[in-house]
C-alpha positions as CSV (number, residue, x, y, z in Angstrom):
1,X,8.8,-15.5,20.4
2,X,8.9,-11.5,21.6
3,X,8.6,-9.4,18.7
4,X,9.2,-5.6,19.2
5,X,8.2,-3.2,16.0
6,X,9.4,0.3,15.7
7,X,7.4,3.3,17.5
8,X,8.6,6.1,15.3
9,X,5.5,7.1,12.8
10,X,5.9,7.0,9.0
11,X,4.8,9.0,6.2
12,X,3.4,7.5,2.9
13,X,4.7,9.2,0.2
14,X,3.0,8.4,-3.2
15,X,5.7,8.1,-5.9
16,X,3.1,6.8,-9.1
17,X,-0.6,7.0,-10.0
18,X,-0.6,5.3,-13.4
19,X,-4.0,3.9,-15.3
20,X,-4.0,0.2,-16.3
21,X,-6.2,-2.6,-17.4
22,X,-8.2,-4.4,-15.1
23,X,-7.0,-7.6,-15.0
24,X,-10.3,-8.8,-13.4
25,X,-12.8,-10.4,-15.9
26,X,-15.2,-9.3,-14.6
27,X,-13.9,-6.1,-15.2
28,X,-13.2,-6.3,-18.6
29,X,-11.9,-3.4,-20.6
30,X,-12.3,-1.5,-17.7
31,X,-9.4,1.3,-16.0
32,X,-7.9,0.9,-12.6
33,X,-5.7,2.9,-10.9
34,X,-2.5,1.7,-9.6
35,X,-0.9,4.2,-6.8
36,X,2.6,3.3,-5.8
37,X,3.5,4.5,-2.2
38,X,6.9,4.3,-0.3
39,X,7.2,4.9,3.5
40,X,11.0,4.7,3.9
41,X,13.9,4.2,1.0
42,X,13.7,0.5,1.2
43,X,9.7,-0.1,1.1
44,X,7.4,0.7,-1.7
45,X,4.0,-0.7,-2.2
46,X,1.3,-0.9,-4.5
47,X,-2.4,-0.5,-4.5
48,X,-5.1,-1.0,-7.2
49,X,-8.3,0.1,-7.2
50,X,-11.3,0.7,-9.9
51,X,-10.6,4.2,-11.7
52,X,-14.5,5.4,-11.1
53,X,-13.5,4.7,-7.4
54,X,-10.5,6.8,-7.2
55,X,-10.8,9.7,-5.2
56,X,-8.3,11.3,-3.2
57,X,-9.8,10.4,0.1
58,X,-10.0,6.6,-1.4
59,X,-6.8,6.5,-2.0
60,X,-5.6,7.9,1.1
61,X,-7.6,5.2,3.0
62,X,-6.9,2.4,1.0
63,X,-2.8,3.4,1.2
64,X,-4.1,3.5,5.2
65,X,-5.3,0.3,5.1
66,X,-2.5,-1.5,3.1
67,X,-0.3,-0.2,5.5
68,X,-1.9,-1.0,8.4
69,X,-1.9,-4.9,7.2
70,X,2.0,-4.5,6.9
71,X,3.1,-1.5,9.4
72,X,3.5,-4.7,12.6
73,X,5.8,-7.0,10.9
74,X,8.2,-4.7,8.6
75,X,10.7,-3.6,10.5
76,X,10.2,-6.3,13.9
77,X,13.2,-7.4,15.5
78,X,13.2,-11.2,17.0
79,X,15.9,-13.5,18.8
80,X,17.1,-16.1,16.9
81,X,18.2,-19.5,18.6
């Protein structure tokens, strides 16, 4: 199967930073942050991390590294038979 992806770079634009529970126990009664990022109309993504973590460089990298797990499939075009 030949995949090809689309060349044309994206921007993340971050559309929420809201503070919610940690759902982890061992995290208990603990903040994390939740930043919600969209790179075109049709894809929005989440990320959560610890709010003691969350810097703006943090954020920026872990939006960079979400997107980099995603960034080769969205968008791929493949024959079908």
């Amino acid at each position: 199967m030949t995949m090809s992806t689309p060349t044309t770079p994206r921007e993340a634009e971050i559309v929420s930073v809201l503070d919610v529970p940690s759902p982890e126990a061992t995290r208990m009664g603990k903040t994390d942050v939740m930043v919600t990022y969209r790179v075109d109309p049709l894809h929005s993504f989440t990320i959560r991390m610890p709010k003691e973590e969350a810097t703006k460089e943090k954020i920026r990298a872990a939006i960079q590294a979400d997107w980099n797990t995603r960034k080769e499939i969205i968008g791929a075009k493949f024959a079908l038979t």
